[in-house]
N, C-alpha and C positions, 0 to 999 in steps of 0.2 A: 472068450468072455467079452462082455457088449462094457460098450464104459459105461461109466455111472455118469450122466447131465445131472446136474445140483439143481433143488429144489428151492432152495433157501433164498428168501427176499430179506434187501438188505436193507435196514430201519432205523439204522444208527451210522454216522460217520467220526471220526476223530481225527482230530490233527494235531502235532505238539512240533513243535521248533524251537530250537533251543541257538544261541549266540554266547561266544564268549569276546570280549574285547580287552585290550590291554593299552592303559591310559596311566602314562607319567610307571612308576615299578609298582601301580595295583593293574588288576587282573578284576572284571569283572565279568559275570555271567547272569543272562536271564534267559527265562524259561516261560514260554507260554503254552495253554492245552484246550483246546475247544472241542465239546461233543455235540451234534445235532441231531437229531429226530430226522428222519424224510420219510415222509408220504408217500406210498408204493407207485402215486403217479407221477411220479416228480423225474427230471433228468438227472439221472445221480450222478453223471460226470460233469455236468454243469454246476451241480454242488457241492461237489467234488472244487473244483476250481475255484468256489467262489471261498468255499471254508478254507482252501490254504493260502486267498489273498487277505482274508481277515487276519489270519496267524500270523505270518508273515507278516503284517501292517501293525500289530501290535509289538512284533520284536522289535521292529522299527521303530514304533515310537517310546518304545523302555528304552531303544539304545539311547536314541535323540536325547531323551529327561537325563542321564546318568551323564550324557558328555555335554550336555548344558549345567549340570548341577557341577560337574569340574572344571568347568572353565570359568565360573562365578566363582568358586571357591578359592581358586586361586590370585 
């Protein structure tokens, strides 16, 4: 039997990354999820790359707020 080559063009991306941190005996977690559209002419490992430094840079910057907000607090 011949293998089956996939036909299907890929028109959507997503990426979710999730963090949990542990500050003083709380426990915090955030979650971020990005979807994108691509264009069938577009590099899609290039966008690929570029949507898991956006995601990434956003858990980043939740952690940054949540351990600025507890070091004010205290």
């Amino acid at each position: 039997m011949a293998e089956y080559i996939s036909k299907a063009k890929t028109t959507l991306i997503k990426a979710s990354s999730r963090e949990s941190i542990k500050l003083g005996d709380n426990y915090f977690t955030v979650e971020f999820t990005e979807e994108r559209s691509v264009p069938e002419d577009c590099n899609l490992e290039e966008e690929r790359a570029l949507l898991w430094d956006d995601v990434n840079e956003e858990i980043d910057q939740q952690i940054d707020d949540i351990i600025d907000m507890y070091r004010n607090k205290k």
